[in-house]
VOPAGU-2260 file (C-alpha; in pm, 1 decimal, decimal comma):
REM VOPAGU-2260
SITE   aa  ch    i         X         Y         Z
SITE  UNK   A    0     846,9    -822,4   -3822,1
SITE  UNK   A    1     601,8   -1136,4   -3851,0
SITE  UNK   A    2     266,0    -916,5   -3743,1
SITE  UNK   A    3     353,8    -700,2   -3987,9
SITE  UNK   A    4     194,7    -993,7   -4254,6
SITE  UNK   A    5     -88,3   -1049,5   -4016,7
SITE  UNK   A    6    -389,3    -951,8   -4213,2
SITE  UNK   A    7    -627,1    -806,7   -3943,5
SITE  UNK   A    8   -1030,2    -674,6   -4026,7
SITE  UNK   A    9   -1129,1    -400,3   -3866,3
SITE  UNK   A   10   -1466,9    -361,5   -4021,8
SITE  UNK   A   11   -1675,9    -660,6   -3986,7
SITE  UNK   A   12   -2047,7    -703,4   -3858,0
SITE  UNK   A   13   -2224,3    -939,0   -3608,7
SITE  UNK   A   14   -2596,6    -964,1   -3541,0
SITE  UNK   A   15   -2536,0   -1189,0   -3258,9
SITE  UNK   A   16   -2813,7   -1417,4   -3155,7
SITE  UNK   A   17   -2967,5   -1246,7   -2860,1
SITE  UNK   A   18   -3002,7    -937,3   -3054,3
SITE  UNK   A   19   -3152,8   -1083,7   -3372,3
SITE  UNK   A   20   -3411,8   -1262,7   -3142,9
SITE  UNK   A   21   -3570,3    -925,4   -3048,5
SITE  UNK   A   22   -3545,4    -805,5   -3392,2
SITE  UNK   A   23   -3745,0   -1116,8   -3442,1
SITE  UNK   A   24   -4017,6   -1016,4   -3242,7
SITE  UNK   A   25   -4090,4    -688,2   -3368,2
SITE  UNK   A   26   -4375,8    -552,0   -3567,1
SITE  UNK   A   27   -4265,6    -256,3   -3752,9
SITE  UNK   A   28   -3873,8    -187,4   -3854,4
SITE  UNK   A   29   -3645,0    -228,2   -3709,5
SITE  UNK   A   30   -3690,5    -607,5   -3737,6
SITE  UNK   A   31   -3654,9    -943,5   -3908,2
SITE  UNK   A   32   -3917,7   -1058,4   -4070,4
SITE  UNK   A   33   -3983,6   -1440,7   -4303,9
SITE  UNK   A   34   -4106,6   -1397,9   -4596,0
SITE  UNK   A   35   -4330,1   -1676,7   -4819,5
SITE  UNK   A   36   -4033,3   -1859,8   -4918,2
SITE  UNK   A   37   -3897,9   -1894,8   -4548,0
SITE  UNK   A   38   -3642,6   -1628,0   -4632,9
SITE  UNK   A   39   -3563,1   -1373,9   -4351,3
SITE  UNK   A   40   -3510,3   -1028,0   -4444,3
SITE  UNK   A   41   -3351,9    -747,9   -4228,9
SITE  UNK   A   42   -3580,7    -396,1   -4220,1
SITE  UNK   A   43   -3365,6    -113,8   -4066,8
SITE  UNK   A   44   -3613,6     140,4   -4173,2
SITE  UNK   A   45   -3962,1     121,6   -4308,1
SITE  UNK   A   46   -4015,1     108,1   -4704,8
SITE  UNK   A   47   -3666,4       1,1   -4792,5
SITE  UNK   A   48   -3588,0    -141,6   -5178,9
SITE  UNK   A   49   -3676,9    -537,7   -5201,2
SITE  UNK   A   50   -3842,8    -519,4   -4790,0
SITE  UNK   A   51   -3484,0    -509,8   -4672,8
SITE  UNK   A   52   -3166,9    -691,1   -4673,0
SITE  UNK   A   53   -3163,2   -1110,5   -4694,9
SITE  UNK   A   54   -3005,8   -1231,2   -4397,8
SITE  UNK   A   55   -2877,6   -1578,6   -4262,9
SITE  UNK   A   56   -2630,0   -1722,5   -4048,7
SITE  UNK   A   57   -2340,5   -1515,2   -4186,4
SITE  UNK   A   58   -2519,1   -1268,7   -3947,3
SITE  UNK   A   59   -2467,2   -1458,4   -3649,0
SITE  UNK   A   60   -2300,8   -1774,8   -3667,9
SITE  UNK   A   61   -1948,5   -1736,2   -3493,6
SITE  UNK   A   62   -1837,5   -2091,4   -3727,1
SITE  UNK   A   63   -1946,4   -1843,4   -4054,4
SITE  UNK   A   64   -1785,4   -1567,9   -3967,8
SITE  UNK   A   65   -1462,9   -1789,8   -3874,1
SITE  UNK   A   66   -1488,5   -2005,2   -4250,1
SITE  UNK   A   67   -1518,6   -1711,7   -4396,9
SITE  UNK   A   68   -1179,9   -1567,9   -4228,7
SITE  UNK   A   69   -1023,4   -1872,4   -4295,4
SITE  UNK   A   70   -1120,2   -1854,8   -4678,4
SITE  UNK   A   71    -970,7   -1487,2   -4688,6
SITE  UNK   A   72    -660,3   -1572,1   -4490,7
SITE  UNK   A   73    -778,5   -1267,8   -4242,0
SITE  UNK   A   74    -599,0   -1381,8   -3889,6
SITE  UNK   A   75    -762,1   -1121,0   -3683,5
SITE  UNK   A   76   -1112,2    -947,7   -3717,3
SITE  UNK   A   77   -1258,5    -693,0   -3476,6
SITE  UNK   A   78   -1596,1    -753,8   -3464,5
SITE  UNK   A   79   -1855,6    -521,9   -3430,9
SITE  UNK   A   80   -2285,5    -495,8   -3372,5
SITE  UNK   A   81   -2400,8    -330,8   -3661,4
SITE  UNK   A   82   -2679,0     -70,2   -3712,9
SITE  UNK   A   83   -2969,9     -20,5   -3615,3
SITE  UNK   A   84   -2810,7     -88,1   -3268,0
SITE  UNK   A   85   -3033,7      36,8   -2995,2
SITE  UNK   A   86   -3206,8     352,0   -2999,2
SITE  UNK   A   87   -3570,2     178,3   -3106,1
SITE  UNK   A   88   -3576,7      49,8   -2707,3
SITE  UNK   A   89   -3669,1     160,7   -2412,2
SITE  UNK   A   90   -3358,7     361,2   -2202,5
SITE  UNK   A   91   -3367,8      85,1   -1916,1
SITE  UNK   A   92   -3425,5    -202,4   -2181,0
SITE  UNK   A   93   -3144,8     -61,9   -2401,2
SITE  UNK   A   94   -2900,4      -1,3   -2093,1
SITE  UNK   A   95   -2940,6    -422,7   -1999,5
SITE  UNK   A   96   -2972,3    -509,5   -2334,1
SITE  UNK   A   97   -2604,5    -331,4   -2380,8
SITE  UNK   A   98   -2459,5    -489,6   -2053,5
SITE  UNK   A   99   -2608,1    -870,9   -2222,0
SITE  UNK   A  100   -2453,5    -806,4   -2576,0
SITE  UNK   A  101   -2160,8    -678,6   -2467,9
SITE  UNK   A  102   -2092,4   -1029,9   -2250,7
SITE  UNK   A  103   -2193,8   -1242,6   -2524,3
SITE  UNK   A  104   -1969,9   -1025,1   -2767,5
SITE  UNK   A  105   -1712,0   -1111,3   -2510,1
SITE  UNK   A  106   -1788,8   -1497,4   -2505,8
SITE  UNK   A  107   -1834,8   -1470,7   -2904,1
SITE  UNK   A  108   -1476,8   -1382,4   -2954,0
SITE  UNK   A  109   -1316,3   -1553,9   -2633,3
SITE  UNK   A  110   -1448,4   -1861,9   -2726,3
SITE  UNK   A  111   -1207,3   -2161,3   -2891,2
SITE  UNK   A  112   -1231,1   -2206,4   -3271,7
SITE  UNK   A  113   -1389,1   -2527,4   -3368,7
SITE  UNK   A  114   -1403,0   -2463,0   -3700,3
SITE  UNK   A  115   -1106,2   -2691,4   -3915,1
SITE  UNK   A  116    -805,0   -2472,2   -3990,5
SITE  UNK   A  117    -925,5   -2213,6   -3791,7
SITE  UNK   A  118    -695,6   -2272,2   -3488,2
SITE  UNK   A  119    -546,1   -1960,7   -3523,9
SITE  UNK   A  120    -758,5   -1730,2   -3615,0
SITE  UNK   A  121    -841,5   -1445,0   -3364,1
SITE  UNK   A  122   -1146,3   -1250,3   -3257,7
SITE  UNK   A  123   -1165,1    -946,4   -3105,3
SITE  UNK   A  124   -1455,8    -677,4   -3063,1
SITE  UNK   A  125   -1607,8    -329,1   -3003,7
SITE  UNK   A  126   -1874,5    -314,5   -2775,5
SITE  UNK   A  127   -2186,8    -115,3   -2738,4
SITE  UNK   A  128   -2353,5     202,4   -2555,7
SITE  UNK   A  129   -2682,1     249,1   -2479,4
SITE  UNK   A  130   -2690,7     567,3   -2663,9
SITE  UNK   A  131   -3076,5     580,0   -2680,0
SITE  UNK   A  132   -3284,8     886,3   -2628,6
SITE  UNK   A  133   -3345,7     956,4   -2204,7
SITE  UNK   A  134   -3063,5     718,2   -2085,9
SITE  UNK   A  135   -2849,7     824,4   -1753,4
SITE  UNK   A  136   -2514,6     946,9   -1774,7
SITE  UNK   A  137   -2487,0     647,6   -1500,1
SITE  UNK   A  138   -2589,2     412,1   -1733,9
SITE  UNK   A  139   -2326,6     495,6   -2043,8
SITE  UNK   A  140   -2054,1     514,3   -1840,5
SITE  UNK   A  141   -2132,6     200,7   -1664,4
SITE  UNK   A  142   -2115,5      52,4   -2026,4
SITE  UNK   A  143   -1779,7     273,6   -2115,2
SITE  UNK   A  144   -1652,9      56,4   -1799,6
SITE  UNK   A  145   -1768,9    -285,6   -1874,0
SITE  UNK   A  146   -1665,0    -250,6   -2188,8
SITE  UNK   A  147   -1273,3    -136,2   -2081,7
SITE  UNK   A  148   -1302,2    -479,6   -1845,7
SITE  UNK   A  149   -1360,2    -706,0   -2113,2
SITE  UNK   A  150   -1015,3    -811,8   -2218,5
SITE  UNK   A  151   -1158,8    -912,5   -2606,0
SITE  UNK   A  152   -1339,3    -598,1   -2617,8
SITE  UNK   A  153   -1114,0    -317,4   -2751,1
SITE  UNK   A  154   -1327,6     -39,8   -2834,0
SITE  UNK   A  155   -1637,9      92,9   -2861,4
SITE  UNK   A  156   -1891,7     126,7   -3218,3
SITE  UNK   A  157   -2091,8     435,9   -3166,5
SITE  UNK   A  158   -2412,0     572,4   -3473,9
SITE  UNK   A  159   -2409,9     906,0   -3529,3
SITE  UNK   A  160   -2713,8    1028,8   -3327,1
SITE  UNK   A  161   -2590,3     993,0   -2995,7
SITE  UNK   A  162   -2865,8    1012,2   -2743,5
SITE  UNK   A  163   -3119,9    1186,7   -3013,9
SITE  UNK   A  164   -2927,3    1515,3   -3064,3
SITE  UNK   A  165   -2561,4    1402,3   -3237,6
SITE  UNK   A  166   -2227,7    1303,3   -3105,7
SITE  UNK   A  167   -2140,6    1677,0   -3044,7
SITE  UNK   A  168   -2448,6    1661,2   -2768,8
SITE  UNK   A  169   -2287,0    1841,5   -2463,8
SITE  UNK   A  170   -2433,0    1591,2   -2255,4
SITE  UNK   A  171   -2161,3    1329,1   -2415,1
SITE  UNK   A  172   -1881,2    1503,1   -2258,8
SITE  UNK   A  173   -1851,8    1258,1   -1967,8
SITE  UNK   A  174   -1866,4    1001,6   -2206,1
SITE  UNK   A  175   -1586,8    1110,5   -2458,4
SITE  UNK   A  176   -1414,4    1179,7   -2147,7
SITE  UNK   A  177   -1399,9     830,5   -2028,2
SITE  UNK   A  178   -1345,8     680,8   -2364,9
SITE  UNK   A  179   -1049,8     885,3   -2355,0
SITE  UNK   A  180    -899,9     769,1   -2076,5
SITE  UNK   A  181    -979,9     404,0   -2068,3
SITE  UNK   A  182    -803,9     401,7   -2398,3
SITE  UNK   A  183   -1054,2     242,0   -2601,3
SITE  UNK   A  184   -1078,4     280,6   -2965,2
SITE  UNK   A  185   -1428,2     443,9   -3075,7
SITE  UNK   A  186   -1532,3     342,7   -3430,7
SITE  UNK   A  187   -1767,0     572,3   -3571,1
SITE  UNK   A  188   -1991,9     416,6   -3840,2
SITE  UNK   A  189   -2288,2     568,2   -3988,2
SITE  UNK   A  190   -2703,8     467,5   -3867,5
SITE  UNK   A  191   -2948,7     529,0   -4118,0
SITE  UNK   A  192   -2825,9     756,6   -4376,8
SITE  UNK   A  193   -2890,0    1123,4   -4474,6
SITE  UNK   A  194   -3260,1    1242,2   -4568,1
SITE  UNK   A  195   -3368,8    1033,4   -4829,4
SITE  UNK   A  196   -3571,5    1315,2   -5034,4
SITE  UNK   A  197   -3337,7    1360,6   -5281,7
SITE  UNK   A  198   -3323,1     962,2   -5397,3
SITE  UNK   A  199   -3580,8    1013,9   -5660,5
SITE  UNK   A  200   -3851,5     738,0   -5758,4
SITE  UNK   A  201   -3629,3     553,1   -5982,8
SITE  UNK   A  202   -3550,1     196,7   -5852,9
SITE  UNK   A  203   -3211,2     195,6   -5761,4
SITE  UNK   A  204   -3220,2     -56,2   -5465,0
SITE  UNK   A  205   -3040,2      19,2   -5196,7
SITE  UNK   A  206   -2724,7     167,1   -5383,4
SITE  UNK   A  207   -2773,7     542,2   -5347,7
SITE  UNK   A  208   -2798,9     518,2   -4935,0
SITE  UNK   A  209   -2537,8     304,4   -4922,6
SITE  UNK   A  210   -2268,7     433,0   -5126,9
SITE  UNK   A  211   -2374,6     798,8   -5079,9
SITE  UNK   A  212   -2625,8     835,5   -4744,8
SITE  UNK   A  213   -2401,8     634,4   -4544,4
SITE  UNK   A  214   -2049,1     802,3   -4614,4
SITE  UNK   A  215   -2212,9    1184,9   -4555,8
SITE  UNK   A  216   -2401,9    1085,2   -4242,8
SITE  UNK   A  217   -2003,2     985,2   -4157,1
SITE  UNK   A  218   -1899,2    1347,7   -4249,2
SITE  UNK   A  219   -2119,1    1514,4   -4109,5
SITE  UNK   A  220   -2107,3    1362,7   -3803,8
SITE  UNK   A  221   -1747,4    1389,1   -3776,5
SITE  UNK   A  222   -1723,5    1761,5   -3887,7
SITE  UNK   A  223   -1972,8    1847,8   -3605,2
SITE  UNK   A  224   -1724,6    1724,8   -3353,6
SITE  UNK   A  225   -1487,3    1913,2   -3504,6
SITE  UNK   A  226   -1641,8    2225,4   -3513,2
SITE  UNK   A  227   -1798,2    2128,7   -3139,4
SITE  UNK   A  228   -1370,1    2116,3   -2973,1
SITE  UNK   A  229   -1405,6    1799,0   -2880,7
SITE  UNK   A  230   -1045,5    1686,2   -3048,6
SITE  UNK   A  231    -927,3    1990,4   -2826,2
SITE  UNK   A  232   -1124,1    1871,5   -2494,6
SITE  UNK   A  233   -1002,4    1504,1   -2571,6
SITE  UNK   A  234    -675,3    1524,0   -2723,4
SITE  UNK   A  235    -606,7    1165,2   -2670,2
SITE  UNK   A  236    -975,9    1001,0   -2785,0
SITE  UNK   A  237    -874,5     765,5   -3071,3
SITE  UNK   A  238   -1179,9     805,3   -3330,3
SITE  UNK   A  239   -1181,8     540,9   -3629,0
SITE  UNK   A  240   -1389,1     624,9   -3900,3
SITE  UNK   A  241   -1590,6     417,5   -4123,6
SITE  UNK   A  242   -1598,3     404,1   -4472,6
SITE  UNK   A  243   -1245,4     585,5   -4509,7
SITE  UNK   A  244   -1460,0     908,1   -4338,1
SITE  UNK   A  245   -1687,4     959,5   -4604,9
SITE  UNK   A  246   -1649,4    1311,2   -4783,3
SITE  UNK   A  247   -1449,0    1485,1   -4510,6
SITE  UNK   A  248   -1088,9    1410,6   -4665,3
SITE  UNK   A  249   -1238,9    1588,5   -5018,4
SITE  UNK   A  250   -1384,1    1865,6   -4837,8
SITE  UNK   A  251   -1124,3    1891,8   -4508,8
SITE  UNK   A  252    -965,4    2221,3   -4714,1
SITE  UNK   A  253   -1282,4    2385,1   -4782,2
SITE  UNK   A  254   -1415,6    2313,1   -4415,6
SITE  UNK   A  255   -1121,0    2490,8   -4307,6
SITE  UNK   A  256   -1180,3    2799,2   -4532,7
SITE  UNK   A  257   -1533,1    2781,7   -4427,3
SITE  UNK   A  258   -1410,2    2823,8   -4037,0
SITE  UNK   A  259   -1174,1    3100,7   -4080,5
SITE  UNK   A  260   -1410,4    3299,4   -4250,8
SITE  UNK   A  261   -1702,0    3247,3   -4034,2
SITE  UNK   A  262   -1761,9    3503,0   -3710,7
SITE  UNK   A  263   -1954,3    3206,7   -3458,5
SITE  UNK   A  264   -1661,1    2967,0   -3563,4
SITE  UNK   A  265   -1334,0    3119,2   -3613,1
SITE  UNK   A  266   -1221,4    3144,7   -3275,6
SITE  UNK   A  267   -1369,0    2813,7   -3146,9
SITE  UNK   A  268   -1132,6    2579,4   -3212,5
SITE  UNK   A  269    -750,0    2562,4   -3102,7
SITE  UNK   A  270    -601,7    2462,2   -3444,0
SITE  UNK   A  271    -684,2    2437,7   -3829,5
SITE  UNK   A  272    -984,4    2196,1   -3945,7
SITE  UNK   A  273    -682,0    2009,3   -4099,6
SITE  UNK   A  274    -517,4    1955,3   -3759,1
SITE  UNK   A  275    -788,6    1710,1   -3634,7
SITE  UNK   A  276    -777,3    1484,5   -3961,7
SITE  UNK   A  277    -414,2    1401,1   -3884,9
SITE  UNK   A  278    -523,6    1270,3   -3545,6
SITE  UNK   A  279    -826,6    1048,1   -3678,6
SITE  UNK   A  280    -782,6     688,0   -3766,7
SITE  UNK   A  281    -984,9     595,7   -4113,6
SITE  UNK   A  282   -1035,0     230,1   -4223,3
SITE  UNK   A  283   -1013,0     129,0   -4584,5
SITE  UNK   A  284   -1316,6      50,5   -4694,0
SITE  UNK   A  285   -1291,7     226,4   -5011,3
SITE  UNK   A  286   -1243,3     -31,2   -5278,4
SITE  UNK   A  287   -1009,8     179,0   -5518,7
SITE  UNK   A  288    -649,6     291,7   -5497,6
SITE  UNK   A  289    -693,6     631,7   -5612,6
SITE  UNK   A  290    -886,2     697,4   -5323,1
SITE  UNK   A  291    -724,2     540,3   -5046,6
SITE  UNK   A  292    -411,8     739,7   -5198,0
SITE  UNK   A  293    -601,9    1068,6   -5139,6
SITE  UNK   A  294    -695,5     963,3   -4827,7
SITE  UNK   A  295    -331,3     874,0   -4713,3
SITE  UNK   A  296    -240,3    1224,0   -4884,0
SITE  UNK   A  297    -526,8    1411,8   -4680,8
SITE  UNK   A  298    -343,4    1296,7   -4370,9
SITE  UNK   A  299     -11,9    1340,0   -4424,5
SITE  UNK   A  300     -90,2    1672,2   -4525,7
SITE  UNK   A  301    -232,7    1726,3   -4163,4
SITE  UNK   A  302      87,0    1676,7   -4039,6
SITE  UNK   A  303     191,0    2064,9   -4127,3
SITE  UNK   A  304     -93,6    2160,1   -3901,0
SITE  UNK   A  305       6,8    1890,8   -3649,4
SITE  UNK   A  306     364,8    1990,3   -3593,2
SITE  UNK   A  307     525,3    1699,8   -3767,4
SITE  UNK   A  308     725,2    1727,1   -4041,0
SITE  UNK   A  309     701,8    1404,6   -4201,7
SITE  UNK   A  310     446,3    1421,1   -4483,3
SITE  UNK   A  311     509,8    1110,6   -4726,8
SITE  UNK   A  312     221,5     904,7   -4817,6
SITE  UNK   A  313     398,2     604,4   -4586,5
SITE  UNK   A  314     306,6     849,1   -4279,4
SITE  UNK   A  315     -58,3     890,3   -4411,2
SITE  UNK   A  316    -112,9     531,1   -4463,9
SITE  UNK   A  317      -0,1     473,9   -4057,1
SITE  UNK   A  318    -358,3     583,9   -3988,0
SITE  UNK   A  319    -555,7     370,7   -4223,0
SITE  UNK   A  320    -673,2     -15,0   -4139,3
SITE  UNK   A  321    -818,4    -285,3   -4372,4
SITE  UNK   A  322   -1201,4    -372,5   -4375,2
SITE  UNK   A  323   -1404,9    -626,8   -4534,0
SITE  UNK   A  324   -1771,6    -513,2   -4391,4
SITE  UNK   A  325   -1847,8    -845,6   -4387,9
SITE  UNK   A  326   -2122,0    -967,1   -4410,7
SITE  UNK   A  327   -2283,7    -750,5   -4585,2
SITE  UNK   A  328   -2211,9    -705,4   -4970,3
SITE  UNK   A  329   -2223,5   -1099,9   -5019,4
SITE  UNK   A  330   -2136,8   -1183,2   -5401,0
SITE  UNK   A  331   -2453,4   -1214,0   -5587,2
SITE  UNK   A  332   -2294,5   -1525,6   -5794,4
SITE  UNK   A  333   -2145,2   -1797,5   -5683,2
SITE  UNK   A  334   -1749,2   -1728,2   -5651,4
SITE  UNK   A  335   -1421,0   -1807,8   -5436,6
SITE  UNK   A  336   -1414,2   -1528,5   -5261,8
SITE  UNK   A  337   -1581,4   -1223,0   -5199,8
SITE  UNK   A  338   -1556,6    -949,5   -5436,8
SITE  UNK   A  339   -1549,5    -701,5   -5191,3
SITE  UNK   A  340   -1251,8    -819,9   -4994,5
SITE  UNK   A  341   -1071,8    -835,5   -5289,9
SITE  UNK   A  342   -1128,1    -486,8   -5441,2
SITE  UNK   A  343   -1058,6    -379,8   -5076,6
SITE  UNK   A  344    -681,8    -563,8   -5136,6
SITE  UNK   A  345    -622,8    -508,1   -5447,8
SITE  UNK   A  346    -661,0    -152,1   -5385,7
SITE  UNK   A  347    -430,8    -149,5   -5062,2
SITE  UNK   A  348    -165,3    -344,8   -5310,0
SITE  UNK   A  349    -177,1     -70,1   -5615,2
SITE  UNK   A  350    -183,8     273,6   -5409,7
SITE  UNK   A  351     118,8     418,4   -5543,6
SITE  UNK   A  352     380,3     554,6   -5353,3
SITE  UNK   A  353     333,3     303,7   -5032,5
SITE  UNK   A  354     610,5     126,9   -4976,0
SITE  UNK   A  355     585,7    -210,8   -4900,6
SITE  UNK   A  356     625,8    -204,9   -4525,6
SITE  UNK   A  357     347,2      85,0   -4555,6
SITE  UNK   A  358      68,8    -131,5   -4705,3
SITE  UNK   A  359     183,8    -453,1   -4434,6
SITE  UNK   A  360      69,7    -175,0   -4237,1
SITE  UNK   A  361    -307,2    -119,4   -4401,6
SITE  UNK   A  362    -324,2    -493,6   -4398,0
SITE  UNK   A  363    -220,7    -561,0   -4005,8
SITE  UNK   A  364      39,0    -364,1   -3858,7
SITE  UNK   A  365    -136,4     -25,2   -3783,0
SITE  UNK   A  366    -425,3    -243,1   -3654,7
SITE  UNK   A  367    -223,6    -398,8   -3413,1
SITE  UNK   A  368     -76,9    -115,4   -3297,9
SITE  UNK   A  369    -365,0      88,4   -3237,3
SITE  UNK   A  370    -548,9    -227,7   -3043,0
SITE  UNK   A  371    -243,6    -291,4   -2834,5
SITE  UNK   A  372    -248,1    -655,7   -2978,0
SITE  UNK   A  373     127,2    -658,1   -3104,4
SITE  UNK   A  374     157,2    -843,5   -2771,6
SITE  UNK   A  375    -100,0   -1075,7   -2807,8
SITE  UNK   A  376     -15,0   -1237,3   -3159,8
């Protein structure tokens, strides 16, 4: 099939230009700031390595993000808002700011390329909730709605903290509910990373939240809706993890030890811990074959507790999507491309046992599918 050698990026980041205005105009993190030399810098969280992250208009420039596509040969990205989202605002604030972004998310990828040889490439997005401490039930599904309305808008990012108490909050339920059922994809990605206590004072930049803080926030998150039922409640919800889901794959057997020996858990749930990791979608932002392999294996090892008896790596790689996490990790020299994409490639191109058709899959097919875009393309 021809979309099978589309090469579609699930995992990409947009501060769009409303939002980084009000980050703009804040005082303490989160915010952009300008330093002496005119650089801006993003602060999600107060005392971070080097005063935060250097940003420009690979943040928010639709043209950037489109020249950047082009020079990857990615046909299709899913664009997302990334973190700190909203939960520094106001519930009413956060609830309009929401309904604004997620228009202008709408216009951002709806909008004709200008950009030369960018004709064809194609933007789609996930929008936002105002999942901020003290907001109305009314309010988030009003968003859950918009958002299903939006015909570029395929799904829904969501952090980790919900409205202040996790995703397994019982006061979600409507929410997961009608994520459920208005199909939408939610893509779970982590917020602010575990406790940072255990860093140490050594300067190690951001590296040790990023490639460790982030992923276990991801696990931890996830495993909590696990253990909360919510894969039984929702059968249907289509969850996308970040990061490949962190730890959980590693630790999926052990988590499911750790239930049937516990007396508060045991009973809970309707099926094995393993069950639920055959019905989550993970994308494959990993940057090494040997682990996207294990992650593929993870999964089709599910499908003995999901009742299928298929359980080849081809079947665990159906659930996996590429990512570039663009644009953050820019190359720190100048180069063609970005390293990041490429480990992210090269890696879907040297996991061994996928067959060929399986990795067209990683690279476009299984996104495709899951986004209901095989008719659009």
């Amino acid at each position: 099939m021809a979309s099978r050698r589309l090469l579609v990026d699930i995992h990409t980041h947009v501060y769009l230009p409303r939002y980084a205005s009000i980050l703009r105009s804040r005082d303490s993190a989160p915010r952009i700031s300008t330093g002496k030399s005119g650089e801006e810098r993003l602060l999600i969280l107060d005392n971070e390595p080097s005063g935060g992250r250097p940003v420009g208009p690979q943040y928010w420039d639709r043209e950037e993000k489109l020249q950047f596509m082009s020079k990857h040969s990615i046909d299709i990205s899913v664009v997302s808002s990334a973190n700190p989202w909203l939960d520094f605002l106001p519930p009413r604030d956060a609830s309009i700011l929401a309904q604004n972004l997620n228009e202008d998310l709408e216009a951002y990828c709806s909008t004709s390329p200008t950009v030369a040889g960018c004709a064809l490439r194609q933007l789609y997005g996930f929008g936002l909730l105002p999942l901020v401490p003290g907001v109305t039930t009314t309010d988030l599904l009003k968003a859950v709605e918009q958002v299903s309305k939006l015909p570029h808008l395929k799904g829904i990012i969501m952090g980790t903290r919900g409205i202040g108490r996790g995703l397994d909050d019982d006061a979600l339920e409507p929410v997961w509910a009608a994520i459920e059922q208005s199909g939408l994809v939610a893509f779970l990605h982590p917020h602010y990373g575990v406790g940072t206590e255990q860093w140490g004072e050594k300067p190690n930049g951001h590296v040790l939240p990023l490639s460790l803080g982030f992923p276990f926030e991801t696990t931890i998150a996830t495993t909590r809706l696990i253990l909360s039922g919510t894969f039984d409640r929702y059968p249907a919800l289509r969850l996308l993890l970040a990061h490949s889901g962190g730890a959980l794959p590693q630790l999926s057997s052990r988590l499911a030890s750790c239930i049937d020996h516990d007396p508060v858990v045991a009973l809970r749930l309707k099926h094995d811990a393993r069950h639920y990791l055959g019905k989550l979608y993970f994308d494959a932002v990993a940057y090494g074959p040997e682990e996207l392999g294990f992650v593929s294996d993870v999964i089709a090892r599910a499908a003995k507790y999901t009742g299928l008896s298929e359980r080849d790596r081809s079947f665990g790689s159906k659930r996996i999507m590429f990512g570039t996490d663009h644009p953050f990790f820019p190359p720190l020299t100048t180069t063609d491309k970005w390293q990041s994409v490429v480990e992210n490639l090269d890696a879907i191109a040297d996991v061994r046992g996928w067959s060929d058709e399986a990795k067209a899959g990683v690279r476009g097919g299984n996104a495709l599918e899951l986004f209901g875009l095989l008719q659009t393309v």
